[in-house]
Residue, then its C-alpha position, 0 to 999 in steps of 0.5 A: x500500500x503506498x501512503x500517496x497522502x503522507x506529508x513532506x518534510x516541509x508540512x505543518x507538523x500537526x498536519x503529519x500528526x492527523x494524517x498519521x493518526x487517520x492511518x492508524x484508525x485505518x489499520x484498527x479498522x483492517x484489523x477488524x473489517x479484513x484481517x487477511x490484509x494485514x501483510x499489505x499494511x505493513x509498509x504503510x505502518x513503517x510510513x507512519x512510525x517513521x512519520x512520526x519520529x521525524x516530527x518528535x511525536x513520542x517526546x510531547x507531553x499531553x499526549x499519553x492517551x493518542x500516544x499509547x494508542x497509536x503505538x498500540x495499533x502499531x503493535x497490533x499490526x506487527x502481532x497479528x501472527x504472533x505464533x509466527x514471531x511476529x514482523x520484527x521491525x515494527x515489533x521492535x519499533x514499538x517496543x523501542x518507543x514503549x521504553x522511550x515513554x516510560x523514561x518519561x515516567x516509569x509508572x506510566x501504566x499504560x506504557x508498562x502494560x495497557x490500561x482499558x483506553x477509551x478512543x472518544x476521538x474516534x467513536x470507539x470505546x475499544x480495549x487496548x492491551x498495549x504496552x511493554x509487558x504486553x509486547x514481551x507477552x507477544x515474543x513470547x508466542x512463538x515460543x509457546x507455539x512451537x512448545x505446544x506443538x512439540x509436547x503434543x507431538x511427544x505426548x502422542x508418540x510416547x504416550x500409549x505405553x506400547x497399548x492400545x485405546x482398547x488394552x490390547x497390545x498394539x502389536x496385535x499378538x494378544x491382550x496380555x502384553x497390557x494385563x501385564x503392564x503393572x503400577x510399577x511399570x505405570x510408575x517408571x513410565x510417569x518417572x520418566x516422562x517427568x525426567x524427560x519434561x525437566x530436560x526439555x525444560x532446558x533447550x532453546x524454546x523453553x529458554x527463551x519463553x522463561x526470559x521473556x515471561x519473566x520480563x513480561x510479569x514484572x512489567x505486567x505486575x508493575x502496571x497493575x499496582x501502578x494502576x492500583x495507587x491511581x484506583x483505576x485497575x481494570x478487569x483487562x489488565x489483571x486477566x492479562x497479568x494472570x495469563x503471563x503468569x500461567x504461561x510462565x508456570x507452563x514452562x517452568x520447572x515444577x518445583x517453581x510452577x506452583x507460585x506463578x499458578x497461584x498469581x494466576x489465580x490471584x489474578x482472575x480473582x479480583x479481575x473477577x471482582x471487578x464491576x461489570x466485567x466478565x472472564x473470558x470463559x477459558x478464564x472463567x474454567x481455569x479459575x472454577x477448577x484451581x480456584x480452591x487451591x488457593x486459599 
């Protein structure tokens, strides 16, 4: 897409800005009306980003709401496909910008990790998750993708234990094979996978995952008790908060897993409490079947 009206050099500066701005509400809306097309905005979202720098928008003060959403529009775009990595230049511009904001003001919420933002001058009362922590959350999908996937691919390979879904053996020579398989053999095997899951705790994508989850609740728990000293924590906010921590519980050891299962609960709980907001209802099922554990 080529951006035909995007402003010179020698333009008026807030001219740039509203026209950058038109751009971004275009993007929200391809997001919404046909996400298939987001390939073809990417170089229309460079313009803009690039547009933007040149006029020092992110320096300016009074700003924060336009600002935070406009950076988040970008963010968006870039994780549209997020199993995939995302597009890394944009994913790293915003992040780049995230970090310029928060130098401003380390407690900037919505720079940390995005606060529910009402986008009056555009007649929408969208939800915006954006923000610092947020952007580590998305890197981290990639990851995460490619840990499902393989688990699934273990579990289903390993999992039968050499029986079939009716006990007989797999091989088809006789039932006693599986009559034979005893506790103790089921309790070898659980050993072993254990061993085996600890050791996959090891290679490059659970590492890589662990870091930027570590990243992404430090800066998401920041956010909400930074929301929490200005009263306005949202619903929104917390569930996120709660599934970066279930999301480092997945790929951590099982000895450690536990504390951030329990934030996770934690969470869903007062996000729960929250007046008018529902769960997600996968949220709403985690919490109903963990939620007694915590106390």
């Amino acid at each position: 897409m080529e951006l035909q009206d995007m402003p010179t050099g020698s333009g008026n500066e807030e001219q740039r800005i509203a026209i950058c701005r038109a751009g971004i509400t275009r993007i929200y809306q391809m997001l919404q009306d046909a996400p298939a097309e987001w390939e073809s905005h990417l170089n229309f979202a460079r313009s803009i980003a690039t547009s933007l720098e040149r006029v020092d928008f992110f320096s300016r003060t009074g700003r924060a709401t336009e600002q935070t959403w406009t950076v988040a529009g970008i963010q968006k775009l870039a994780y549209h496909d997020a199993d995939s990595g995302g597009v890394q230049d944009l994913a790293d511009w915003c992040e780049k910008i995230w970090l310029r904001l928060l130098e401003r003001d380390s407690r900037w919420v919505d720079a940390l990790q995005g606060l529910e933002i009402e986008i009056w001058e555009f007649g929408s009362d969208s939800n915006l998750s954006a923000g610092l922590g947020h952007s580590w959350l998305l890197r981290a999908q990639k990851h995460l993708a490619f840990i499902h996937q393989e688990d699934g691919s273990v579990s289903s390979s390993s999992g039968s234990n050499g029986r079939a879904s009716d006990g007989r053996s797999i091989n088809g020579l006789t039932s006693f094979m599986s009559l034979a398989y005893t506790q103790r053999d089921e309790d070898v095997d659980d050993a072993r996978a254990g061993a085996e899951a600890e050791a996959r705790l090891a290679t490059s994508h659970y590492v890589e995952a662990r870091a930027m989850l570590v990243a992404a609740t430090d800066l998401l728990a920041a956010a909400t008790e930074a929301a929490d000293g200005e009263g306005n924590t949202t619903g929104d906010l917390l569930c996120l908060t709660a599934e970066a921590y279930m999301s480092l519980g997945n790929v951590t050891s099982a000895r450690m897993a536990e504390e951030h299962f329990i934030s996770a609960l934690r969470y869903l709980r007062r996000a729960r409490q929250v007046p008018d907001y529902a769960l997600a209802p996968y949220l709403q099922r985690y919490l109903d079947d963990y939620g007694r554990l915590v106390e």
